[in-house]
DOGUTOR-364764 format. One line per field, with one value per residue (C-alpha): residue number from 1; residue in one letter; z, y, x. Coordinates in pm, 1 decimal. Layout:
# DOGUTOR-364764
resi	(NUM:...)
resn	(a:...)
z	(Z:...)
y	(Y:...)
x	(X:...)
This chain:
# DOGUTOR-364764
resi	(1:2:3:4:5:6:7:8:9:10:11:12:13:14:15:16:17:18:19:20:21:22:23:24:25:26:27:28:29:30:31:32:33:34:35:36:37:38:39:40:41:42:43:44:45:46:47:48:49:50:51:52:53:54:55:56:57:58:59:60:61:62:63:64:65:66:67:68:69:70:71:72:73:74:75:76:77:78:79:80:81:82:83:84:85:86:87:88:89:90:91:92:93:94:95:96:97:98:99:100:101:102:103:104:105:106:107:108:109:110:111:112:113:114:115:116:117:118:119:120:121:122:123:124:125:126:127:128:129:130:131:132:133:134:135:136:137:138:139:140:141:142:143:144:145:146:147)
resn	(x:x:x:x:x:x:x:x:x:x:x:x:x:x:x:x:x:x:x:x:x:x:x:x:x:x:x:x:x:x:x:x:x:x:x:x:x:x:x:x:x:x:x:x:x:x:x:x:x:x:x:x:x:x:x:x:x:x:x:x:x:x:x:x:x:x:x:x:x:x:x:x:x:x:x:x:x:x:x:x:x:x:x:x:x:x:x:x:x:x:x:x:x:x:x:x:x:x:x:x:x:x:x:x:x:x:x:x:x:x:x:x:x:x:x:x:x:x:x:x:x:x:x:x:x:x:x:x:x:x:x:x:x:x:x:x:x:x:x:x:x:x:x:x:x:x:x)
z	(0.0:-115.6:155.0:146.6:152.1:378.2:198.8:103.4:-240.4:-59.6:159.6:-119.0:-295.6:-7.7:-15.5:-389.2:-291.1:-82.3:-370.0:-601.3:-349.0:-357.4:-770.2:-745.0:-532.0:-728.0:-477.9:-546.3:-584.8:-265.0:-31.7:292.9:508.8:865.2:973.1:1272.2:1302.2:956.8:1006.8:827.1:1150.0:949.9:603.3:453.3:137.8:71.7:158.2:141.6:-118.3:88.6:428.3:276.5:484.1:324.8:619.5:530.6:377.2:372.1:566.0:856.1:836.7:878.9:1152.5:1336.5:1289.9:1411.9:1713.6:1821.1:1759.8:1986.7:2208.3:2184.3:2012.0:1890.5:1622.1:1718.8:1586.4:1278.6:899.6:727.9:360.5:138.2:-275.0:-324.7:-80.7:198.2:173.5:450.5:645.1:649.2:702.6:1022.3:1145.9:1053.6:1264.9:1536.8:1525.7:1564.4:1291.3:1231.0:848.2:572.3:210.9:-58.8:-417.0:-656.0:-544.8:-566.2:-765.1:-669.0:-298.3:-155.9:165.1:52.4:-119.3:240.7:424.2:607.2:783.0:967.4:1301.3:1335.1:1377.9:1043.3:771.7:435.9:141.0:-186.4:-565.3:-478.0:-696.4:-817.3:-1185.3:-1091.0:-805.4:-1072.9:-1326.3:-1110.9:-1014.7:-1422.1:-1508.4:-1256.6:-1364.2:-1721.8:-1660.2:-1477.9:-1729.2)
y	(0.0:324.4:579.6:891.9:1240.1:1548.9:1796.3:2125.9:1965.3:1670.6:1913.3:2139.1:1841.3:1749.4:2118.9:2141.0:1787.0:2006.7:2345.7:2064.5:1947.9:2341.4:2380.1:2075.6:2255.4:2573.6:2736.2:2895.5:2660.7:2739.5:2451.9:2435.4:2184.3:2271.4:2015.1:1966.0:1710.6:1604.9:1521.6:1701.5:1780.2:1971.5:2061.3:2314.9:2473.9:2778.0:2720.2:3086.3:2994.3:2656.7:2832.7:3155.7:3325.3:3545.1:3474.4:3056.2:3074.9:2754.9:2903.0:3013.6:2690.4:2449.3:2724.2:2650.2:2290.8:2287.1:2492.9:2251.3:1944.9:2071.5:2216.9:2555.3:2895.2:2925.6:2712.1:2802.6:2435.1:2434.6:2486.4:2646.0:2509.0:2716.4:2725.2:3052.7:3336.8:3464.4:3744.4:4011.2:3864.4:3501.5:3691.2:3833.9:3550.6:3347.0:3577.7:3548.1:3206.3:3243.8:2992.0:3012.4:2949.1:3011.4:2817.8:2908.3:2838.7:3133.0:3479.7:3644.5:4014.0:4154.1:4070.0:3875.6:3991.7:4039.7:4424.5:4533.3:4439.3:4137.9:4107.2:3760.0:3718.9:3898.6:3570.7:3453.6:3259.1:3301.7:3047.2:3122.8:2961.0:2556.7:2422.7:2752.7:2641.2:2411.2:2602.0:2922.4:2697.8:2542.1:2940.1:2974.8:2722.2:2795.0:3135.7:3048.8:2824.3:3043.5:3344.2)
x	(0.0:120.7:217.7:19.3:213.3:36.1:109.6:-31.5:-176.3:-297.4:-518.2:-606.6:-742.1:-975.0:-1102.2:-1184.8:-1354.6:-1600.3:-1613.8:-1726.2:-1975.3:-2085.4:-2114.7:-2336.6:-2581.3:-2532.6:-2322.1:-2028.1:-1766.0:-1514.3:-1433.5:-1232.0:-1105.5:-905.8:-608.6:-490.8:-164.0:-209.0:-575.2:-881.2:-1093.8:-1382.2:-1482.6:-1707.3:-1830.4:-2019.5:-2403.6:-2559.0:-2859.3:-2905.2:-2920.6:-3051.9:-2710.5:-2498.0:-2228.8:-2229.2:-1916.5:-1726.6:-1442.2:-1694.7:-1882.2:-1533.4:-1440.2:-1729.3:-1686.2:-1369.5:-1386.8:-1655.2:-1425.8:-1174.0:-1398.2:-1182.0:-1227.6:-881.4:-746.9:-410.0:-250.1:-454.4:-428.5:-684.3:-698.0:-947.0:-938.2:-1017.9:-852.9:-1095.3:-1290.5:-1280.5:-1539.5:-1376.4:-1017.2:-1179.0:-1283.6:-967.2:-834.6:-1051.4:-977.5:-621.1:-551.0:-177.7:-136.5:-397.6:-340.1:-542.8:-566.9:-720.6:-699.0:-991.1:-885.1:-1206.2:-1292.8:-1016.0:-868.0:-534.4:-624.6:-712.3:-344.2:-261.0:-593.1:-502.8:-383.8:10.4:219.9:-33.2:180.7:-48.6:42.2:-89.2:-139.8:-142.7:-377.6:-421.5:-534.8:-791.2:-939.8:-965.1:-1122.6:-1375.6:-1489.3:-1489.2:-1666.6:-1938.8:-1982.5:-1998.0:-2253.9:-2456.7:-2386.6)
């Protein structure tokens, strides 16, 4: 049996699982999964038309998650894996959160955090552009669709 590498693609691959969950349901396609000593310990993808919530992003919804699997409001040993880059509202609650490193896939040009500063937590490490062409396309493709 093949040994499986943790790494940042492996995780990005398990959040684009969920963003594909999310274009099925006609959500936009982002998807998010937080790990915790190499173990996904929640998952999430946008659900606003679903819940009829404009703040059901997937990163809030696998925050929540997650602070109720460890029973904790900080996420300080955590990775936050998201394929497209947060959007103020997500940043702030990343932040909140304390989650120590962010990796996303697509930046978002128009409403990603990253035009308003470093909006994470201070000690923050932010990794950008893994899986970058296949998150980006999976946005496209959704938006073509709908267009």
């Amino acid at each position: 049996m093949p040994l499986i590498e943790y790494n940042d693609e492996y995780f990005m691959r398990q959040a684009l699982n969920e963003a594909q969950l999310a274009f099925d349901e006609g959500e936009v396609p982002v998807g998010c999964v937080i790990v915790c000593d190499n173990t996904v310990i929640s998952r999430g993808h946008n659900m606003t038309e679903m819940l009829k919530d404009s703040t059901s992003h997937a990163e809030i919804i696998a925050i929540t998650s997650a602070e109720e699997y460890l029973q904790s409001k900080y996420l300080k040993d955590c990775t936050l894996y998201v394929t497209v880059e947060p959007c103020v509202m997500c940043a702030g609650a990343i932040y909140w959160a304390q989650i120590p490193r962010i990796v996303f896939g697509a930046k978002d040009e128009k409403r990603g955090a990253s035009l308003y500063g470093h909006l994470y937590h201070p000690a923050a490490k932010v990794t950008s552009g893994i899986m970058q062409e296949e998150c980006s396309k999976m946005m496209k493709d959704f938006f073509k669709n709908k267009r």
